[in-house]
N, C-alpha and C positions, 0 to 999 in steps of 0.2 A: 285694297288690292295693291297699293303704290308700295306698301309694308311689305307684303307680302315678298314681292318683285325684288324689292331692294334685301329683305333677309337674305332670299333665293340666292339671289349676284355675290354678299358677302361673304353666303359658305362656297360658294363655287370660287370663288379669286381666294379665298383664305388656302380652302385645299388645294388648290395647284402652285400653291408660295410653298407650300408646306413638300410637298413631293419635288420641286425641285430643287429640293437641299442636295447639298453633296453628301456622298454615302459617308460612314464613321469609317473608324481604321478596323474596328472591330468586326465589320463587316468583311473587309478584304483576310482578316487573320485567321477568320470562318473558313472560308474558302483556301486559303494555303493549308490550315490543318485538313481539309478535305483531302486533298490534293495528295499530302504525305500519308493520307491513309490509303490513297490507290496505290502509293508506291512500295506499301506493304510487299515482302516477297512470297510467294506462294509457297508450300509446303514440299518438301523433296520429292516426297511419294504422295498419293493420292485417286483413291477411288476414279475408276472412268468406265462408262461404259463402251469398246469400241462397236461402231455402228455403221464401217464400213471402209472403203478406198483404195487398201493397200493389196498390192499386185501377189494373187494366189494364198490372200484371206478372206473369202468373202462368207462367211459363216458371224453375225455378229456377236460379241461375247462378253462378259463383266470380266471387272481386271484390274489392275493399276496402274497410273506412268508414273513413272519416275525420272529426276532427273538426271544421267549420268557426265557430271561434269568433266572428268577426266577424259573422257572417249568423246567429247562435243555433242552429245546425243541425248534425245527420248526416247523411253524404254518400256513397252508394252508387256506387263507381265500378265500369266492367267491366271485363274484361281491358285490354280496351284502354286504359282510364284515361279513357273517357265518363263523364260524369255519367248516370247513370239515375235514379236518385229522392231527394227527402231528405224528414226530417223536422224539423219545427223544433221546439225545445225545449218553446217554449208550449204545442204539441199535445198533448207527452205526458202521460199519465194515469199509467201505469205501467210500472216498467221492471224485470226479473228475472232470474234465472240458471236455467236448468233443463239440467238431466243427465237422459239418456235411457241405458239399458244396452239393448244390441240384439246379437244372434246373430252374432258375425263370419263373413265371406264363407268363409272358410279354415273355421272350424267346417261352416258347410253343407256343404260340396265334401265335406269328409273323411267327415262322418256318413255319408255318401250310400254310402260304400264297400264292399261286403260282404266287411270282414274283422271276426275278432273284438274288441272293445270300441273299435269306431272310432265307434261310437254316444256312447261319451264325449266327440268332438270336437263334440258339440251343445253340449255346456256353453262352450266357449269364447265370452268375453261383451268387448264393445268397449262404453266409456261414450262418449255424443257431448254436446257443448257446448255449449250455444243462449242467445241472446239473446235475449229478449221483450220486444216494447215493445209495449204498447198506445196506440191517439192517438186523438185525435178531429180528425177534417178539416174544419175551419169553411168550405171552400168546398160542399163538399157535405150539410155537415150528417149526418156519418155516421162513426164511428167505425172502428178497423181494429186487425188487431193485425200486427206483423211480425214474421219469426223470422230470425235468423242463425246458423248454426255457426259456431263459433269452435273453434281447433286446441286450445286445453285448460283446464281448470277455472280455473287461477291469470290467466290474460288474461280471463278470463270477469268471476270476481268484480274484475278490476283495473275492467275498462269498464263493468259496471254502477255500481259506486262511484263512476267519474269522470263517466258520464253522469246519472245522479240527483243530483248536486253541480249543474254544468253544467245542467241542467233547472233545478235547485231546486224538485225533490223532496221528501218527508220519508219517511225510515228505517223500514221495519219488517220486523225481521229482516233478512233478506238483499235482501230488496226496495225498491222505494222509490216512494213513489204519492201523488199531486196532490191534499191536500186540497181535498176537497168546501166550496165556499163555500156557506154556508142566503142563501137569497134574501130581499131584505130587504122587510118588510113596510111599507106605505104604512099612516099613520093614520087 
């Protein structure tokens, strides 16, 4: 039993010497190449679904943004490559990444079936890909927020990074939001 006790004690003190090494360099070089792969820039144009916000669009529709960097703007085209709405850089307040996970359509059909454990195709879960921007519309003096899907996480976080660049935004977290200037005081 004393053997025992004493193996026990030796792998336990052996593996906590062992984990409190210091990390390699190779580890931190991991992480920088990460790092330079979020700061990838997103692609000019780019599939989006709009799914709602902006003031006297509310029909939702497939399309494309694009970036228009000469005009400071993002550019909502329809299928047919119309221009329907943009926003201009100055406008925005905040721009974000949001994952929704929602029920796929195949999950519902199947739960529906009355055989046995087709009640398990409820679990079946699809994540969707949204763009958030929030603006403020200085012709109307009223704020808005607009949403896009996008086909998948990694174009998500690509064009939130390259739109809060492009704004000139500042960073928090995944997000990126228009500091607040204090109003200045008369003497």
């Amino acid at each position: 039993m004393k053997k025992i006790i004493l193996l026990s004690s030796l792998i336990l003190c052996f593996s906590a010497v062992t984990f409190a090494q210091p990390r390699t360099a190779e580890q931190s070089e991991k992480k920088q190449e990460a790092k330079a792969e979020n700061k990838t820039p997103a692609p000019n144009s780019f599939a989006a679904k709009y799914e709602g916000g902006m003031f006297g669009f509310d029909k939702s529709e497939t399309g494309t943004l694009k970036f228009d960097d000469p005009n400071e703007r993002i550019v909502f085209f329809d299928k047919a490559q119309k221009e329907r709405f943009s926003v201009p850089y100055s406008t925005m307040l905040m721009v974000y990444p949001q994952s929704k996970s929602m029920r796929s359509t195949t999950g519902t059909v199947v739960s529906q079936i009355p055989l046995p454990g087709a009640g398990l195709a409820s679990l079946m879960r699809s994540k969707k890909s949204y763009l958030v921007v929030h603006f403020s519309d200085p012709q109307v003096d009223v704020r808005g927020i607009v949403n896009f899907k996008l086909e998948n996480k990694d174009l998500l976080k690509r064009v939130v990074n390259t739109l809060g660049e492009k704004a000139k935004l500042s960073p928090r977290g995944g997000a990126f939001y228009r500091v607040k200037t204090a109003p200045k005081k008369e003497p």
